[in-house]
Backbone as JSON, one array per atom type, in Angstrom:
{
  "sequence": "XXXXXXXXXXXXXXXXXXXXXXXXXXXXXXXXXXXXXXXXXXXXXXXXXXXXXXXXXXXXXXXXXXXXXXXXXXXXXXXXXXXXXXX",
  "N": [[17.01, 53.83, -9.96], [19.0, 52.72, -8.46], [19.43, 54.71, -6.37], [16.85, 53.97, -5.37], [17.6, 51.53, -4.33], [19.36, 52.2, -2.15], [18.31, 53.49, -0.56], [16.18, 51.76, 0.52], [17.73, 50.0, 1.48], [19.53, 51.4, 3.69], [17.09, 52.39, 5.12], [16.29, 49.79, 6.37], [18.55, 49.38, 7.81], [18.66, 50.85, 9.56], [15.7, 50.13, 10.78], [16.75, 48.11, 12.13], [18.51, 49.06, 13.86], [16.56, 50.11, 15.03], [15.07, 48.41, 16.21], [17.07, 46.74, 18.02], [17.46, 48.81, 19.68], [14.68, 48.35, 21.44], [14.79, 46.56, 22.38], [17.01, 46.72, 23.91], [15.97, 48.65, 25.66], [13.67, 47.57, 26.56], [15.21, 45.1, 27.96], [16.26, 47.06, 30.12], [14.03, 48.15, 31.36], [12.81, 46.09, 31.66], [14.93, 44.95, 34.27], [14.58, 47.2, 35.36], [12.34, 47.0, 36.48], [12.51, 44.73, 38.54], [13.91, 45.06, 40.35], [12.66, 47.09, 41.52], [10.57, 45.31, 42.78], [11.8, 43.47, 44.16], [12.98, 45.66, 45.78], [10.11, 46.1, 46.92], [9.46, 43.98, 47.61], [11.44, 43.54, 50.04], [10.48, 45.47, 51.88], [7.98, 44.73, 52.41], [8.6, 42.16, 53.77], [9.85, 43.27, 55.69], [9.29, 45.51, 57.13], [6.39, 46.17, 56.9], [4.88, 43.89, 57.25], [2.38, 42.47, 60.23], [3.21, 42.17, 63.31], [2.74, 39.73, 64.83], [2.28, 38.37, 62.68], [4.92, 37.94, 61.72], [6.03, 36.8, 63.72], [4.77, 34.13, 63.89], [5.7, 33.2, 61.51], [8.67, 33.87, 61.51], [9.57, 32.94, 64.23], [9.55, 30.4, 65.17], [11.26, 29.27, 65.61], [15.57, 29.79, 67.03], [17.19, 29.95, 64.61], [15.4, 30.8, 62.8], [14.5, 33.46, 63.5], [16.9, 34.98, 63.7], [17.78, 34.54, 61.21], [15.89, 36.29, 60.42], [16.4, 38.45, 61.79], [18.66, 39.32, 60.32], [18.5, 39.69, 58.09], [16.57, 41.64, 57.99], [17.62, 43.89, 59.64], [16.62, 44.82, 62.15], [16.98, 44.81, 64.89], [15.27, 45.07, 67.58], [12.57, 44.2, 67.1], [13.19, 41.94, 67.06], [13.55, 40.75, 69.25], [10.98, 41.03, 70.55], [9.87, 38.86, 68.92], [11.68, 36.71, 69.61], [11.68, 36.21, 72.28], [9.04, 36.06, 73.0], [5.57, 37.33, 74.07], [5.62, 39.74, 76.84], [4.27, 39.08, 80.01]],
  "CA": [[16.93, 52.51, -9.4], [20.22, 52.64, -7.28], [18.34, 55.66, -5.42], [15.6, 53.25, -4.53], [17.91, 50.85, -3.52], [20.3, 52.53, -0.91], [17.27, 54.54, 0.45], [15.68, 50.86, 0.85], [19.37, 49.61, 2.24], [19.29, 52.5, 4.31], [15.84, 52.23, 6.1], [16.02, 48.45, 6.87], [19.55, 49.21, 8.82], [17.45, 51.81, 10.36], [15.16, 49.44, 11.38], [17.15, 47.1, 12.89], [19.29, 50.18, 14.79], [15.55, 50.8, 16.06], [14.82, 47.09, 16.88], [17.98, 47.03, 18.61], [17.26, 49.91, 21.08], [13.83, 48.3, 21.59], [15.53, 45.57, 22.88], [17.57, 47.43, 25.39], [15.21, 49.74, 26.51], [13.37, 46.44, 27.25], [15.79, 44.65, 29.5], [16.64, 47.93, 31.04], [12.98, 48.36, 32.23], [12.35, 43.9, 33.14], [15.88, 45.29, 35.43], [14.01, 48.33, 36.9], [10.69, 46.32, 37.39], [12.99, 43.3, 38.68], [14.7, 45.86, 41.24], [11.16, 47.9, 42.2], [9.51, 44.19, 42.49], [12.34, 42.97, 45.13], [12.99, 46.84, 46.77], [8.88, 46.12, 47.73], [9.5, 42.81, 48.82], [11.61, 43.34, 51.31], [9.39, 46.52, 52.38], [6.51, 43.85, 52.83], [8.74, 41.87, 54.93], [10.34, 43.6, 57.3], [8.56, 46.82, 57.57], [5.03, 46.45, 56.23], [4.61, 42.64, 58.01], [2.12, 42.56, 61.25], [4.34, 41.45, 64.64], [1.92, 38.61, 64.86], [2.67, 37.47, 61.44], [6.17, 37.3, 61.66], [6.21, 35.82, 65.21], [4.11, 32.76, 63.41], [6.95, 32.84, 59.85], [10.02, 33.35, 61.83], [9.62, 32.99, 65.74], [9.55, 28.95, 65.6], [12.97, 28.36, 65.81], [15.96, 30.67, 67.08], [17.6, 30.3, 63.21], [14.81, 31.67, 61.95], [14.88, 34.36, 63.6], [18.41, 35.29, 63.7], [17.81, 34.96, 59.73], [14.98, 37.49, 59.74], [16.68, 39.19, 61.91], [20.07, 39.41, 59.71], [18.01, 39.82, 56.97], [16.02, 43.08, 57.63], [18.31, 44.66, 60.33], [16.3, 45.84, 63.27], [17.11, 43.54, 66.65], [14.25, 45.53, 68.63], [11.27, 44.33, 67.08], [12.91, 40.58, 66.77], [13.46, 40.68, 70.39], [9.9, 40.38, 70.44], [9.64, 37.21, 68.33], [12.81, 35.77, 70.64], [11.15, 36.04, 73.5], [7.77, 36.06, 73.06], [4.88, 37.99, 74.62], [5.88, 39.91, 78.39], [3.26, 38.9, 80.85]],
  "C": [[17.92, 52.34, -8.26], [19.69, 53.44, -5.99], [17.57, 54.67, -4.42], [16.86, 52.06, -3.52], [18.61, 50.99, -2.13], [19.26, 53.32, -0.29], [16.91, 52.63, 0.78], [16.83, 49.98, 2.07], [19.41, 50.42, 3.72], [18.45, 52.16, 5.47], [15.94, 51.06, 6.75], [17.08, 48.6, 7.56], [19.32, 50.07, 9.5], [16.87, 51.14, 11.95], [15.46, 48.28, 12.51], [18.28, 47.73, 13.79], [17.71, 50.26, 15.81], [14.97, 49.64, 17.3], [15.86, 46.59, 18.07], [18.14, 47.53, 19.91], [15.89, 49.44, 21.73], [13.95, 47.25, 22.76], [16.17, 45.62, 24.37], [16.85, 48.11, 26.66], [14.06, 48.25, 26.96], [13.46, 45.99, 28.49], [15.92, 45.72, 30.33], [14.99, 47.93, 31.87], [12.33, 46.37, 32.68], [13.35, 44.73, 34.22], [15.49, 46.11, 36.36], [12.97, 47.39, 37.12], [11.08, 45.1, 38.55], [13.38, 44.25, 40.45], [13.4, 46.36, 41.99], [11.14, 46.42, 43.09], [10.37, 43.6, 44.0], [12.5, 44.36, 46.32], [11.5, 46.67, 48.19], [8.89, 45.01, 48.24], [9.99, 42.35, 50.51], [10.73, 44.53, 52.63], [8.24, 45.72, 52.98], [7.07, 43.24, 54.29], [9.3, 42.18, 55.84], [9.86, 45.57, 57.6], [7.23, 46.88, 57.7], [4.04, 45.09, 57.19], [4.09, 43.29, 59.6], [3.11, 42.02, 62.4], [3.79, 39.97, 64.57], [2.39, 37.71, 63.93], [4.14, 36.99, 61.36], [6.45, 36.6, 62.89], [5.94, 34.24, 64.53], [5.02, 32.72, 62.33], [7.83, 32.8, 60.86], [10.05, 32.78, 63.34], [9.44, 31.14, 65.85], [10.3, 28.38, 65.98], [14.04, 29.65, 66.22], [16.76, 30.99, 65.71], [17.16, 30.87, 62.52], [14.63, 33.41, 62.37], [15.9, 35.25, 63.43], [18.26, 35.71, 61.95], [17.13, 36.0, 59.54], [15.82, 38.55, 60.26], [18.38, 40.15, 60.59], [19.11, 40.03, 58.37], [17.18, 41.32, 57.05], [16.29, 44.24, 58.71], [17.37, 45.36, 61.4], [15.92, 44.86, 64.71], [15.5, 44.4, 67.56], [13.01, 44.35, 68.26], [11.93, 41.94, 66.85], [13.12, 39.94, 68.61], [12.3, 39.59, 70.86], [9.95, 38.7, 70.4], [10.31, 36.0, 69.28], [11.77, 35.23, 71.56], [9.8, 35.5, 73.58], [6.91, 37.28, 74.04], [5.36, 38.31, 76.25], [4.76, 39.68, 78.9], [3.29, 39.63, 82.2]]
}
């Protein structure tokens, strides 16, 4: 009877060692999907984004630009947006 019980004792602190790690290994992968999920965001917007499109999001104002620009580091292509089209 004692047998049964510390094997039963046993398993259930097992279980909750396993529940535990289930837990972790959890948040650890929401943290990678959280990390992927923003890595591709900014990929969308400042690499992946048509010229066009961001001219019409940031090019309305010179703050907004300045922000995109600050924000995805490459002055050439916000030039563009600054200025607008050469004729």
């Amino acid at each position: 009877m004692s047998s049964c019980l510390i094997l039963g004792v046993s398993s259930f602190m097992g279980g909750c060692a396993a529940v535990e790690t289930y837990k972790i290994s959890g948040a650890v992968k929401a943290q990678d999907a959280a990390d992927i999920f923003l890595r591709d965001g900014e990929f969308v917007v400042c690499r992946a984004s048509s010229v066009g499109a961001v001219k019409r999001r940031y090019g309305t104002s010179i703050e907004r630009a300045i922000a995109y620009n600050d924000f995805c580091h490459h002055a050439s292509r916000m030039e563009d947006v600054i200025k607008g089209p050469q004729n």
